[in-house]
Backbone and ligand atoms as CSV (ligand in chain L), in Angstrom:
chain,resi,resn,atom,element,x,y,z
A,1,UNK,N,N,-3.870,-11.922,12.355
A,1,UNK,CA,C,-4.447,-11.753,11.006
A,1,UNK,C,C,-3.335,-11.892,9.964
A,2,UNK,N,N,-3.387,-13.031,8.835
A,2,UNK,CA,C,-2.448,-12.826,8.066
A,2,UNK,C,C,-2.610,-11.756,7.110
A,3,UNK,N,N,-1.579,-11.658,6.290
A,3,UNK,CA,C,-1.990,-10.550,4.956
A,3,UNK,C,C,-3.075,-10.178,4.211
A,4,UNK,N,N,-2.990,-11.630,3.470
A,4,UNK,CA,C,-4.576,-12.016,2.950
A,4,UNK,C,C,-5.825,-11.096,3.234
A,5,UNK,N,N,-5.952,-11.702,4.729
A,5,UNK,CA,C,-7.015,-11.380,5.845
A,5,UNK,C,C,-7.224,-9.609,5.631
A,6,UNK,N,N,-5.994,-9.111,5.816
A,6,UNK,CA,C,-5.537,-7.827,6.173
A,6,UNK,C,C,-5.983,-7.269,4.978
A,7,UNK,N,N,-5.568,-7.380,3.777
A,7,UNK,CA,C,-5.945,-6.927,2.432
A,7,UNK,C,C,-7.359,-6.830,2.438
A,8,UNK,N,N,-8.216,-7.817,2.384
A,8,UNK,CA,C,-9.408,-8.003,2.606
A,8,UNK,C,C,-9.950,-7.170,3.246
A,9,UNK,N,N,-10.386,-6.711,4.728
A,9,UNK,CA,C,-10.317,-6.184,5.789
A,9,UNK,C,C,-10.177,-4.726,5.396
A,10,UNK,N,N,-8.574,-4.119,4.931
A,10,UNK,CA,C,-8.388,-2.972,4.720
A,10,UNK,C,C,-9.167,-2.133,2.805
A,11,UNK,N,N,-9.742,-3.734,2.254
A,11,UNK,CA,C,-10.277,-3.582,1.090
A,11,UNK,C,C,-11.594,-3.016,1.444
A,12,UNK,N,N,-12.185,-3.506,2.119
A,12,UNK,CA,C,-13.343,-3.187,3.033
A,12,UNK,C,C,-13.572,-1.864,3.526
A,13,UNK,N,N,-12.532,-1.288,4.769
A,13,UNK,CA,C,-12.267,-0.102,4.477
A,13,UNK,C,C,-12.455,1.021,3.441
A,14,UNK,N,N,-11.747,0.563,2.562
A,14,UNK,CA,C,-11.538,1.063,0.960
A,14,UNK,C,C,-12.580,2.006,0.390
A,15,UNK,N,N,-13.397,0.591,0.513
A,15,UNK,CA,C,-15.060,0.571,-0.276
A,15,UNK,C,C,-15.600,1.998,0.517
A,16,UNK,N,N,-15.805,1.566,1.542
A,16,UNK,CA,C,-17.032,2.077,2.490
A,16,UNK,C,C,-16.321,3.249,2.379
A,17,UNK,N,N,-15.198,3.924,2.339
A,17,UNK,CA,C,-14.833,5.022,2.385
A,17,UNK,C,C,-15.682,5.780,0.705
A,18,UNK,N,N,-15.347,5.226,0.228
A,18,UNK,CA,C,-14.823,5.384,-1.705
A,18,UNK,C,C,-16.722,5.828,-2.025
A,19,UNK,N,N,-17.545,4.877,-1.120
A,19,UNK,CA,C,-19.142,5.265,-1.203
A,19,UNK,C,C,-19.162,6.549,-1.099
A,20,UNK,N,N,-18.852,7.145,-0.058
A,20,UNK,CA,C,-19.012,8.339,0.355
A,20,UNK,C,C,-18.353,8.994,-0.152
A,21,UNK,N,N,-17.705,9.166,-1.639
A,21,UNK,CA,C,-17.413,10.097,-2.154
A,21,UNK,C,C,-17.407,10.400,-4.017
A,22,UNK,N,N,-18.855,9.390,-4.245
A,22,UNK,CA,C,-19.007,9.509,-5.328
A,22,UNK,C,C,-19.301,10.638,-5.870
A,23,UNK,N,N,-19.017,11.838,-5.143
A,23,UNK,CA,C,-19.567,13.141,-5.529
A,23,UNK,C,C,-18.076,13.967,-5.957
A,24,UNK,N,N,-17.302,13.337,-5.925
A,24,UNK,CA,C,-15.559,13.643,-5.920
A,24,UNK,C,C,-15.041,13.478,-7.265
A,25,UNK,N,N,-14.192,14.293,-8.139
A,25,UNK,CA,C,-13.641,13.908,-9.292
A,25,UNK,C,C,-12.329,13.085,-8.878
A,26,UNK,N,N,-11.524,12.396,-9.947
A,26,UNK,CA,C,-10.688,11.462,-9.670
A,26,UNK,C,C,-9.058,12.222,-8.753
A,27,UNK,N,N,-9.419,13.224,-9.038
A,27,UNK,CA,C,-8.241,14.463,-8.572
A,27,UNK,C,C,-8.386,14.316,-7.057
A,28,UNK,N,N,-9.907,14.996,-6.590
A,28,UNK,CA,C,-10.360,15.074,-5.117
A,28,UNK,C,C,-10.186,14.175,-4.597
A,29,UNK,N,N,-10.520,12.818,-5.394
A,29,UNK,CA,C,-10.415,11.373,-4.233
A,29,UNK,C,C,-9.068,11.596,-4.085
A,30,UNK,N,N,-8.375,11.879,-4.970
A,30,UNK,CA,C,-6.541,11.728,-4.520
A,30,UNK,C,C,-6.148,12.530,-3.742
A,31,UNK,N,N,-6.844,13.467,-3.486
A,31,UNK,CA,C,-7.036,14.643,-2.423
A,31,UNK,C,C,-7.409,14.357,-1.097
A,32,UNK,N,N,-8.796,13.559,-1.213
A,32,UNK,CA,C,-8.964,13.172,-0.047
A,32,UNK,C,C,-8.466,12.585,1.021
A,33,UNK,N,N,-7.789,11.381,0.411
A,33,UNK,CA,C,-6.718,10.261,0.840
A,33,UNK,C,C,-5.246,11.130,1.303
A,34,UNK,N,N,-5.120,12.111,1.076
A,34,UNK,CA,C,-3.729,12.845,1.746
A,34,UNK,C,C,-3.896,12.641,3.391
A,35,UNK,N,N,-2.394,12.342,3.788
A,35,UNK,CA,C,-2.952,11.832,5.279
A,35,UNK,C,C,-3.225,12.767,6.194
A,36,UNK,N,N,-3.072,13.981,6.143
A,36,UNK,CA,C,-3.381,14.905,7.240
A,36,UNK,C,C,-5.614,15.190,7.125
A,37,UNK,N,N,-6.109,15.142,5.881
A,37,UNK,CA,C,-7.335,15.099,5.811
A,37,UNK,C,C,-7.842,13.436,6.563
A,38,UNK,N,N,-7.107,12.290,5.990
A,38,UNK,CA,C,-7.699,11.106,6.295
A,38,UNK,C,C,-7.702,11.159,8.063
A,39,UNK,N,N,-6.534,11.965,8.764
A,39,UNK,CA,C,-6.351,11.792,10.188
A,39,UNK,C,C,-7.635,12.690,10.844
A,40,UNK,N,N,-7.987,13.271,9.686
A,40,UNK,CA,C,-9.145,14.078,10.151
A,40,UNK,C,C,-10.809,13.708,10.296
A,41,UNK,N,N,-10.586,12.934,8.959
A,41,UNK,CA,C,-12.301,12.374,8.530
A,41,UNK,C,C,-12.267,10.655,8.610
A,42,UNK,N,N,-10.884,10.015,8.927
A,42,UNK,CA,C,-11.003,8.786,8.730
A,42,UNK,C,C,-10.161,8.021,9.472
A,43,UNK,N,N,-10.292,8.668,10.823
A,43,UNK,CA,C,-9.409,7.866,11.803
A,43,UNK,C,C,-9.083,6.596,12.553
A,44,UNK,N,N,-10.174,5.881,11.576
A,44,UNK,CA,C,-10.067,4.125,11.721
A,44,UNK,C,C,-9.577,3.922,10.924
A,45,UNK,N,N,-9.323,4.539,9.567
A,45,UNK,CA,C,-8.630,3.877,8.211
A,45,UNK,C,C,-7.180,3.487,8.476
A,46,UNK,N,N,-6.286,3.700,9.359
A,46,UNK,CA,C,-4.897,3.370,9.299
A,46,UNK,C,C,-4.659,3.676,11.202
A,47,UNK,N,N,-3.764,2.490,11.988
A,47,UNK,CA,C,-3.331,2.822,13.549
A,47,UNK,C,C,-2.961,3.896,13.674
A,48,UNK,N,N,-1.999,3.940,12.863
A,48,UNK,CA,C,-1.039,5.754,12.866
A,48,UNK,C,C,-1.417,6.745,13.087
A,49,UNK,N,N,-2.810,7.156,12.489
A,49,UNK,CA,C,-3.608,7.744,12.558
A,49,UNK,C,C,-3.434,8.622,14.632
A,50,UNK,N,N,-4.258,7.255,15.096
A,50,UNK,CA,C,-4.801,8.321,16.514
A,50,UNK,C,C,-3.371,8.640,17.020
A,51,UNK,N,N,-1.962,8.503,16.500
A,51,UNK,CA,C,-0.573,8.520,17.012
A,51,UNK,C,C,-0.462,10.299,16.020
A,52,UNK,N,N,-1.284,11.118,15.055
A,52,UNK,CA,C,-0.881,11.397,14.010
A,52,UNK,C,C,0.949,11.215,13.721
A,53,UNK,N,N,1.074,10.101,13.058
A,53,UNK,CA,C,2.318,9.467,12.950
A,53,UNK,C,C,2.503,9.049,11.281
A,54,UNK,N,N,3.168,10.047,10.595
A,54,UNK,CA,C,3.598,9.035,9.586
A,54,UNK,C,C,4.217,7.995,9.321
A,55,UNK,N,N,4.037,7.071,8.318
A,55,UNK,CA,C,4.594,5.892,8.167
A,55,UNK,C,C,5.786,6.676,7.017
A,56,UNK,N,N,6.026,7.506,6.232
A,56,UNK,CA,C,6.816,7.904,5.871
A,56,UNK,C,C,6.560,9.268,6.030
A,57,UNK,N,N,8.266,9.889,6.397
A,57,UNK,CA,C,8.839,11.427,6.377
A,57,UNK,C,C,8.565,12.250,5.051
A,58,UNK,N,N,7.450,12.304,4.332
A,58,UNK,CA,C,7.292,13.099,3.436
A,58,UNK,C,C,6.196,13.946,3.384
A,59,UNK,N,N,6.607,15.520,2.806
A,59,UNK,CA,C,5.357,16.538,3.061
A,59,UNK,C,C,4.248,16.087,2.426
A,60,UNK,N,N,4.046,15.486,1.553
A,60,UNK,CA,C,2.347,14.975,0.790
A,60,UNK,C,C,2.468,13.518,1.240
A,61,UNK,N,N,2.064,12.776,1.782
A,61,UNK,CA,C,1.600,11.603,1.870
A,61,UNK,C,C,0.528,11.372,1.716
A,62,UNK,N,N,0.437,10.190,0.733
A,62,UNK,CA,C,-0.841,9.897,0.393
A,62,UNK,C,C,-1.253,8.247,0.603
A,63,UNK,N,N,-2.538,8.184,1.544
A,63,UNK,CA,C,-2.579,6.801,1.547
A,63,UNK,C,C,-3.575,6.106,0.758
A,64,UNK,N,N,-4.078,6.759,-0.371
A,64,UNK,CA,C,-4.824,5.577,-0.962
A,64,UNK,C,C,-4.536,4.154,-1.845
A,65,UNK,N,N,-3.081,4.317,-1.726
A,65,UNK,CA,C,-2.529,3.247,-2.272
A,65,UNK,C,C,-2.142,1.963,-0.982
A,66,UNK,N,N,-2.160,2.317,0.190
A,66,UNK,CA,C,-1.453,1.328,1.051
A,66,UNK,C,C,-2.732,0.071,0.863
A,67,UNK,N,N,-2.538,-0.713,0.575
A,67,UNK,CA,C,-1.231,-1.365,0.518
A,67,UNK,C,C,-0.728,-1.214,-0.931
A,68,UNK,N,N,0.756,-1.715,-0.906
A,68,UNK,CA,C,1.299,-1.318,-2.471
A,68,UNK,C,C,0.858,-2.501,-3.593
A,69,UNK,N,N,0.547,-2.303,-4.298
A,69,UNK,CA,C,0.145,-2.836,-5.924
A,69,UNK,C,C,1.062,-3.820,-5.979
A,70,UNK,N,N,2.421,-3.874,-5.773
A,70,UNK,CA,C,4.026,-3.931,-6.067
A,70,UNK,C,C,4.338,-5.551,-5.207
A,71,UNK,N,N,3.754,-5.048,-3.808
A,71,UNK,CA,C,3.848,-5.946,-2.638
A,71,UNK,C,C,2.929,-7.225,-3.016
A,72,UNK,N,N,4.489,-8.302,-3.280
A,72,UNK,CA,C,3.408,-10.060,-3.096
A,72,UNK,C,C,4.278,-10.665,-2.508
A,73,UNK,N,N,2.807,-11.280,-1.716
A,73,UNK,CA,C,3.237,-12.044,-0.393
A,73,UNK,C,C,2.337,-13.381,-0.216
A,74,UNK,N,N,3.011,-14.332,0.111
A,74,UNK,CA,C,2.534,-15.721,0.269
A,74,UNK,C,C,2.332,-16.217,1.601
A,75,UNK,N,N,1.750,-16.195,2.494
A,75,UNK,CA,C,1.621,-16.401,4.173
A,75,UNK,C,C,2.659,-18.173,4.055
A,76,UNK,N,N,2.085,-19.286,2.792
A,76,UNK,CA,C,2.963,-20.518,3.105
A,76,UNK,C,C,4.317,-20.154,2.379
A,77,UNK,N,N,4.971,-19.096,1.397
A,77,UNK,CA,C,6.127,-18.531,1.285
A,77,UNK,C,C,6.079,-19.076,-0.202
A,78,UNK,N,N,6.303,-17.489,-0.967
A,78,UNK,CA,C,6.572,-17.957,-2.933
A,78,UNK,C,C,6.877,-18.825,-3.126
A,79,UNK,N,N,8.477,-18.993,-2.868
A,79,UNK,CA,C,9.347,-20.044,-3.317
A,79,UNK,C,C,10.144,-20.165,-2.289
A,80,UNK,N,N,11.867,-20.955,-2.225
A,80,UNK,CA,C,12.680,-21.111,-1.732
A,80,UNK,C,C,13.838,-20.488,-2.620
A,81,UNK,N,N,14.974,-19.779,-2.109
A,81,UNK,CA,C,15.794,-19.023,-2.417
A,81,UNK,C,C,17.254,-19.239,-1.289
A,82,UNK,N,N,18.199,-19.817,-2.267
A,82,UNK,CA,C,19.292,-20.219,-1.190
A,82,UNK,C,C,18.913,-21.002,0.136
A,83,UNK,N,N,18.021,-22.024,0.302
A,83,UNK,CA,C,17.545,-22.498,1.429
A,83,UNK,C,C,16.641,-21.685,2.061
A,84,UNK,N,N,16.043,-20.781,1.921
A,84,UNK,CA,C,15.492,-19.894,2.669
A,84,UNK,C,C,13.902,-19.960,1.866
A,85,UNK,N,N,13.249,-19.590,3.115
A,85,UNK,CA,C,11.334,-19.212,2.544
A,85,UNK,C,C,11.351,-17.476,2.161
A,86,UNK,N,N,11.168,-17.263,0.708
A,86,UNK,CA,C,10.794,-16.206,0.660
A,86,UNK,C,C,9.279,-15.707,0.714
A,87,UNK,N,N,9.019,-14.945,1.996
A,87,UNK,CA,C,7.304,-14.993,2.129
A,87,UNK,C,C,7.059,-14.002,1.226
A,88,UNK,N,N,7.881,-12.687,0.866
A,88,UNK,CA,C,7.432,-11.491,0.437
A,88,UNK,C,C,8.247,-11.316,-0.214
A,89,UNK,N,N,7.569,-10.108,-1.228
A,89,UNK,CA,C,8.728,-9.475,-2.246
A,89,UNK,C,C,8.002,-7.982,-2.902
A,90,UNK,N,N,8.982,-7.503,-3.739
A,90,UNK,CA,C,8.502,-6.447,-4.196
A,90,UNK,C,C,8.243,-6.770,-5.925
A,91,UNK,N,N,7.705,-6.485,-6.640
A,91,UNK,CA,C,7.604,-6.961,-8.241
A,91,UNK,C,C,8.093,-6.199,-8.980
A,92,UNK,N,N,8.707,-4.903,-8.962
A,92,UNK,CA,C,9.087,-4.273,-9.385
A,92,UNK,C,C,10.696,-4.263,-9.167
A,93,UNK,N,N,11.152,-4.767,-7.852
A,93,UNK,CA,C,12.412,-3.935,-7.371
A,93,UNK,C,C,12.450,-3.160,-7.401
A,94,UNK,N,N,12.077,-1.902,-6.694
A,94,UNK,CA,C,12.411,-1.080,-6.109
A,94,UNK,C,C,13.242,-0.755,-5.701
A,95,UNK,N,N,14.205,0.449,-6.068
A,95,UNK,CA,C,15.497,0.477,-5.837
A,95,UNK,C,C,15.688,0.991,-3.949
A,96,UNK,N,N,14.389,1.392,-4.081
A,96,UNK,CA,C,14.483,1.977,-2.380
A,96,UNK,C,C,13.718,0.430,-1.337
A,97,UNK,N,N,13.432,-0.908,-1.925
A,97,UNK,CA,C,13.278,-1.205,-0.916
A,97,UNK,C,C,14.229,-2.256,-0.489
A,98,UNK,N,N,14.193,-3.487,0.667
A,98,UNK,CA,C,15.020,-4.232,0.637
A,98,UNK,C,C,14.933,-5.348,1.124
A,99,UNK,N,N,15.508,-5.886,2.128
A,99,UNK,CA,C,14.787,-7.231,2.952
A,99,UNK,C,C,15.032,-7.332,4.318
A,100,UNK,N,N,14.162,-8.139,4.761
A,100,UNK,CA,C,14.425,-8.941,6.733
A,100,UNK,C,C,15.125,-10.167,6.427
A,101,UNK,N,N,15.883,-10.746,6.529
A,101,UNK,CA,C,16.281,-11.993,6.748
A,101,UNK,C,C,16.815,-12.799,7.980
A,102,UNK,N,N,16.202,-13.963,7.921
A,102,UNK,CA,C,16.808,-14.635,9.106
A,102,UNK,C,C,17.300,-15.991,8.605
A,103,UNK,N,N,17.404,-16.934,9.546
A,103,UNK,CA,C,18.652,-17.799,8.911
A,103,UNK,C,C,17.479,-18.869,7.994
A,104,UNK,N,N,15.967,-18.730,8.457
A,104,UNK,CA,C,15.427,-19.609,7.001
A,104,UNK,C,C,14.461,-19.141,6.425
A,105,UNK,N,N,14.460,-17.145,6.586
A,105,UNK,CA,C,13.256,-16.746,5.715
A,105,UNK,C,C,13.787,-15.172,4.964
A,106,UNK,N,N,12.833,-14.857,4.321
A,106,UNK,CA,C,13.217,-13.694,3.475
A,106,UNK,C,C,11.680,-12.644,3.870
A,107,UNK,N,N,11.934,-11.575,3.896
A,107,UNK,CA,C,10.588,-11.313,3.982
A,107,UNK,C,C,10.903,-9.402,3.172
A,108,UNK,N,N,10.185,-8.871,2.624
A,108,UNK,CA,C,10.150,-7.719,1.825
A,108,UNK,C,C,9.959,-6.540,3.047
A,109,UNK,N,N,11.182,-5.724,2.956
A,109,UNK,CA,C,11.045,-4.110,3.637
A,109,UNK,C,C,10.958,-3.037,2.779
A,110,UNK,N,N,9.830,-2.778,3.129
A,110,UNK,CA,C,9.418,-1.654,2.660
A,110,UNK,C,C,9.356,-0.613,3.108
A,111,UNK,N,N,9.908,0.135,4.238
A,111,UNK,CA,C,10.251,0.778,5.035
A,111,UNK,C,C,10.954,2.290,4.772
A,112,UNK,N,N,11.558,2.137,3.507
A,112,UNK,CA,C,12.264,3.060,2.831
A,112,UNK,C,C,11.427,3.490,1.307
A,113,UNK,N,N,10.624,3.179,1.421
A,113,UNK,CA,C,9.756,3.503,-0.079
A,113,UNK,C,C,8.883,4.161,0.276
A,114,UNK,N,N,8.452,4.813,-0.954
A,114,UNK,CA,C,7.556,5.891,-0.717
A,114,UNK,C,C,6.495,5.540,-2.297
A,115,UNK,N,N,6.978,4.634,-3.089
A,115,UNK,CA,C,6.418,4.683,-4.272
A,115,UNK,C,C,4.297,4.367,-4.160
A,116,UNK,N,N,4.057,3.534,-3.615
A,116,UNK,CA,C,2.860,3.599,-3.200
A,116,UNK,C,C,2.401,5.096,-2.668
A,117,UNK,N,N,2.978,6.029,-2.291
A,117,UNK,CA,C,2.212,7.136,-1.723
A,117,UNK,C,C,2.643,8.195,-2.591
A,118,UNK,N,N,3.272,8.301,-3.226
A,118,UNK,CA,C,3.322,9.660,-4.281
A,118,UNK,C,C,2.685,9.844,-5.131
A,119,UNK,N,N,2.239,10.956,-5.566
A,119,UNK,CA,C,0.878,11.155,-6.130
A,119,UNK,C,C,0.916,11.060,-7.286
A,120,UNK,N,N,2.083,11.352,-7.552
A,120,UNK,CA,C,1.865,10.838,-9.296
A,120,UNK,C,C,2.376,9.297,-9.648
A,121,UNK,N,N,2.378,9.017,-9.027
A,121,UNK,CA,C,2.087,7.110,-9.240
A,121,UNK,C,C,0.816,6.418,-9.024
A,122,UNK,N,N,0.262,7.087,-8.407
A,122,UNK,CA,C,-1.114,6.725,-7.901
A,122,UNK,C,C,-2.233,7.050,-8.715
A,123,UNK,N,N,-1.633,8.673,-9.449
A,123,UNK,CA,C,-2.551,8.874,-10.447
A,123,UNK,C,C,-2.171,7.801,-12.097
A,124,UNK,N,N,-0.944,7.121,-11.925
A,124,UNK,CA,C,-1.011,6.743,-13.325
A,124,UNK,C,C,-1.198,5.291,-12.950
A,125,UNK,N,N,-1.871,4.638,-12.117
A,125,UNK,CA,C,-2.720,3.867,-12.362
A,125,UNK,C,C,-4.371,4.181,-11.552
A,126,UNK,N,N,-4.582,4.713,-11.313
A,126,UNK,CA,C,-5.987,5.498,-10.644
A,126,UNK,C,C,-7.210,4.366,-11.091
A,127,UNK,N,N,-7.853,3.472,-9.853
A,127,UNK,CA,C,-8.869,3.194,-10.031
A,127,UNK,C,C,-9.669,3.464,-9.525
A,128,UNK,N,N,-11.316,4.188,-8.773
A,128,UNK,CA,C,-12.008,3.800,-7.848
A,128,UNK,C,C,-12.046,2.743,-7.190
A,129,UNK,N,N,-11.581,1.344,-7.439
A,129,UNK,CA,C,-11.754,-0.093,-6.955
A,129,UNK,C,C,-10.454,-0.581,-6.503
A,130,UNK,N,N,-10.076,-0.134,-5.175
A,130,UNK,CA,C,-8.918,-0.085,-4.965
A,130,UNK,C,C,-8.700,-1.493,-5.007
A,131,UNK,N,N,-9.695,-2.950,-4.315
A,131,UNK,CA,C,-9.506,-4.218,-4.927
A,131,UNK,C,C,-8.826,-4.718,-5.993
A,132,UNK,N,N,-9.302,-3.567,-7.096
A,132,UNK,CA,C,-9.596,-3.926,-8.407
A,132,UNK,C,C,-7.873,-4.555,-9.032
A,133,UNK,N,N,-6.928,-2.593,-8.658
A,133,UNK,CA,C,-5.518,-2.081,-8.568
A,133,UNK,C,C,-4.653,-3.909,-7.766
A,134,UNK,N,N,-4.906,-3.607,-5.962
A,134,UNK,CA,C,-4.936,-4.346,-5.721
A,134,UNK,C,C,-4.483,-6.449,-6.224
A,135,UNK,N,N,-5.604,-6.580,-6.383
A,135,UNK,CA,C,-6.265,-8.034,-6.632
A,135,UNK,C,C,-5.263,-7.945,-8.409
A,136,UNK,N,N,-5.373,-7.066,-9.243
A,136,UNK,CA,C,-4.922,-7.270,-10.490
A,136,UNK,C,C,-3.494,-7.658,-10.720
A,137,UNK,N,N,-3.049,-6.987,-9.417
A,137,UNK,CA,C,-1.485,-6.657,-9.251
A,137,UNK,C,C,-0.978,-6.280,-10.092
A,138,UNK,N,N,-1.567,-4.989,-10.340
A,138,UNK,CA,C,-0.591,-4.123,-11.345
A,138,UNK,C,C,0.255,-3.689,-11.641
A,139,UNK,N,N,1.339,-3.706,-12.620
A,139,UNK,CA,C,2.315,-3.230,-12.589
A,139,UNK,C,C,3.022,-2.188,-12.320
A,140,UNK,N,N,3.152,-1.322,-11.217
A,140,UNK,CA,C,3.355,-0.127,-10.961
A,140,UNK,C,C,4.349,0.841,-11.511
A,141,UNK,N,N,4.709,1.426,-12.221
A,141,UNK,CA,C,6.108,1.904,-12.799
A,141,UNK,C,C,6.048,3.276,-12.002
A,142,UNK,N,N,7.240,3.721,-11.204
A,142,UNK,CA,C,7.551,4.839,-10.581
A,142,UNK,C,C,7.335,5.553,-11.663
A,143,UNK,N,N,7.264,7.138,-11.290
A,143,UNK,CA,C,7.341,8.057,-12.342
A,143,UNK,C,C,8.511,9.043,-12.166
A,144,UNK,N,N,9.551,8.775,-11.267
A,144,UNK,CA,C,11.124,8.905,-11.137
A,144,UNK,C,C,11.830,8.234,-10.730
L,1,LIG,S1,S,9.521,-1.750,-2.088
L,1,LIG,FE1,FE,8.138,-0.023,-2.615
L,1,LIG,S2,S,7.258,-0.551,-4.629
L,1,LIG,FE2,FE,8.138,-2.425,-3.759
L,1,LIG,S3,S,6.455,-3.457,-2.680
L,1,LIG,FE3,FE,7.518,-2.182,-1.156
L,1,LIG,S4,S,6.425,-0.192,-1.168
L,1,LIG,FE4,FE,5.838,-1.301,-3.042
C-alpha cells in the first residue's frame, strides 16, 4: 500500500470513528483519541495497538493527528536534491525530525517527533474532518 492509499484507508478509519461521537465536545474528541482509551475502544485504529506499544515515549499521547498535517510525500518523489529522489519531507522543519538516506533517495524521519501528538497542537488546528486538516495541508505551528 503506498501512502496515498494509506491516508485514504486510515481517513476512513477517521470518519467511522468521528460518527460515533457526535455526542462529544471538541475537548472529549481530543480525549478520546488519547492512546491508552483508543487501545481500549479502537483496536483496529493503529497495529501498535494489539502490541499496547507506543510509537512515542510520552505520558499523553494522542493519536488523532497521525498522520501529521506537516508530512508530504510523493510515492514518484517531490523533486531531486543533490542527485537524489526526495520522496518525503516535513513542511515545517521540525527541529526534532530528520532523514533516511541512501545513495539515490531521501525519505523524512519522523521518529523523534512528537508534534502531531501533543495536545495542544492538535487543539490549535482542531477539525472534526480529519481529511479536511489532512488533504488541506495545514500549516502546523508547534506551540513550543
Ligand atoms: S518531523 Fe514532526 S512535524 Fe515534521 S512531518 Fe514529521 S511528525 Fe510532522
Amino acid at each position: 500500500m503506498n501512502y496515498s492509499d494509506w491516508v485514504s484507508t486510515h481517513g476512513q478509519k477517521h470518519q467511522t470513528i468521528m460518527s460515533r461521537l457526535t455526542h462529544l465536545s471538541d475537548s472529549e474528541v481530543i480525549e478520546y483519541f488519547r492512546f491508552e482509551n483508543m487501545v481500549k475502544n479502537e483496536p483496529n485504529f493503529c497495529p501498535l495497538y494489539s502490541k499496547n506499544k507506543k510509537c512515542h515515549d510520552i505520558e499523553i499521547l494522542n493519536c488523532y493527528l497521525c498522520a501529521c498535517p506537516n508530512f508530504r510525500f510523493d510515492d514518484k518523489g517531490l523533486y531531486k536534491k543533490d542527485g537524489k529522489t526526495v520522496f518525503s519531507k516535513c513542511s515545517i522543519n521540525s527541529k526534532d525530525g530528520s532523514t533516511f538516506e541512501s545513495d539515490d533517495s531521501v525519505h523524512q524521519d519522523c521518529s523523534e517527533c512528537i508534534v502531531p501528538h501533543d495536545e495542544r497542537n492538535i487543539k490549535s488546528i482542531f477539525s472534526r474532518d480529519w481529511i479536511d486538516i489532512v488533504i488541506k495541508k495545514s500549516q502546523f505551528i508547534p506551540k513550543y
